[in-house]
Legacy VTK file of the C-alpha trace (Angstrom):
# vtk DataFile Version 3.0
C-alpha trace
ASCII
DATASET POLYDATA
POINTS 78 float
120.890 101.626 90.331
117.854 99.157 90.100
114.688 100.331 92.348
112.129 97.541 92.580
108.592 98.187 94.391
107.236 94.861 95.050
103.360 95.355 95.967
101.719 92.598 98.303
98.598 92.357 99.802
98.546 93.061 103.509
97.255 89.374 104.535
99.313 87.217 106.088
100.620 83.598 104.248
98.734 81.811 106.923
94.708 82.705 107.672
95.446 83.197 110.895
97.421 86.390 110.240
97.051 89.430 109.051
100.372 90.872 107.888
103.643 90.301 106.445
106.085 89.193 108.641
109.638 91.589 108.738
111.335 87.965 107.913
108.846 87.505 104.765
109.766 91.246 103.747
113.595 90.545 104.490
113.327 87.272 102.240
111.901 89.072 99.562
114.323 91.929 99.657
117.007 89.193 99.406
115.599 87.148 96.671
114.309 90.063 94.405
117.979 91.725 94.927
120.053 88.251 93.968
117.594 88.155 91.030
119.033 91.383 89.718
122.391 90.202 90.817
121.987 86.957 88.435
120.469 88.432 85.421
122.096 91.936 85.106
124.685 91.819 87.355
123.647 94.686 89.192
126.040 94.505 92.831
123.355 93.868 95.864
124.319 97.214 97.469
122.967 99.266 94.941
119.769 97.803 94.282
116.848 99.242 96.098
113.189 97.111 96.677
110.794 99.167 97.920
107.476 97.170 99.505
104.172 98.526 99.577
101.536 96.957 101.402
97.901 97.055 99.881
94.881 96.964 101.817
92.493 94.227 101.303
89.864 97.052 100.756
92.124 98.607 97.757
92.413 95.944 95.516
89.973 93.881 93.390
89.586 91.391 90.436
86.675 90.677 88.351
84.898 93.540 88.303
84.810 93.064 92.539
86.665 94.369 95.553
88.816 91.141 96.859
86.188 89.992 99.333
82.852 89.856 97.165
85.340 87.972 94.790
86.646 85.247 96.989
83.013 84.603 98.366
81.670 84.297 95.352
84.441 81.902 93.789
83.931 79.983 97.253
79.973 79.925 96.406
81.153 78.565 92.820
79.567 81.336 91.110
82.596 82.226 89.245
LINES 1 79
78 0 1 2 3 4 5 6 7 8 9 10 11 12 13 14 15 16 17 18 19 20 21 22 23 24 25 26 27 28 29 30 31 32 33 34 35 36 37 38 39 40 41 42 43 44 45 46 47 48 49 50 51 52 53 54 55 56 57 58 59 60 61 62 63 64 65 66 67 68 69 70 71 72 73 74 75 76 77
């Protein structure tokens, strides 16, 4: 029995959002699960994906929370 945790940022796709949408978390369920249907063979019903949302605040790259990042890439001071 496969358990996947797929961990996302909690932004939206769009910038007007904010979130996930439950049809982006469905999709992903779906397309994680057929993935380990295709390669191992592992039946859809007993694969588990687990999703965790991370706050914007609790991630970072560069040496810099998320936001500092971004603004400085955006001021080309990368």
């Amino acid at each position: 029995m496969p358990i996947v945790t797929v961990q996302i940022t909690r932004e939206g796709s769009t910038p007007d959002r904010n979130a996930v949408t439950a049809n982006e978390k469905a999709a992903i369920i779906k397309g994680v699960s057929e993935v380990l249907l295709d390669v191992l063979n592992k039946p859809l019903e007993s694969t588990y994906v687990v999703i965790e949302e991370i706050d914007l605040d609790n991630w970072g790259w560069g040496g810099l929370p998320t936001v500092q990042y971004r603004q400085q890439r955006a001021a080309g001071k990368s």
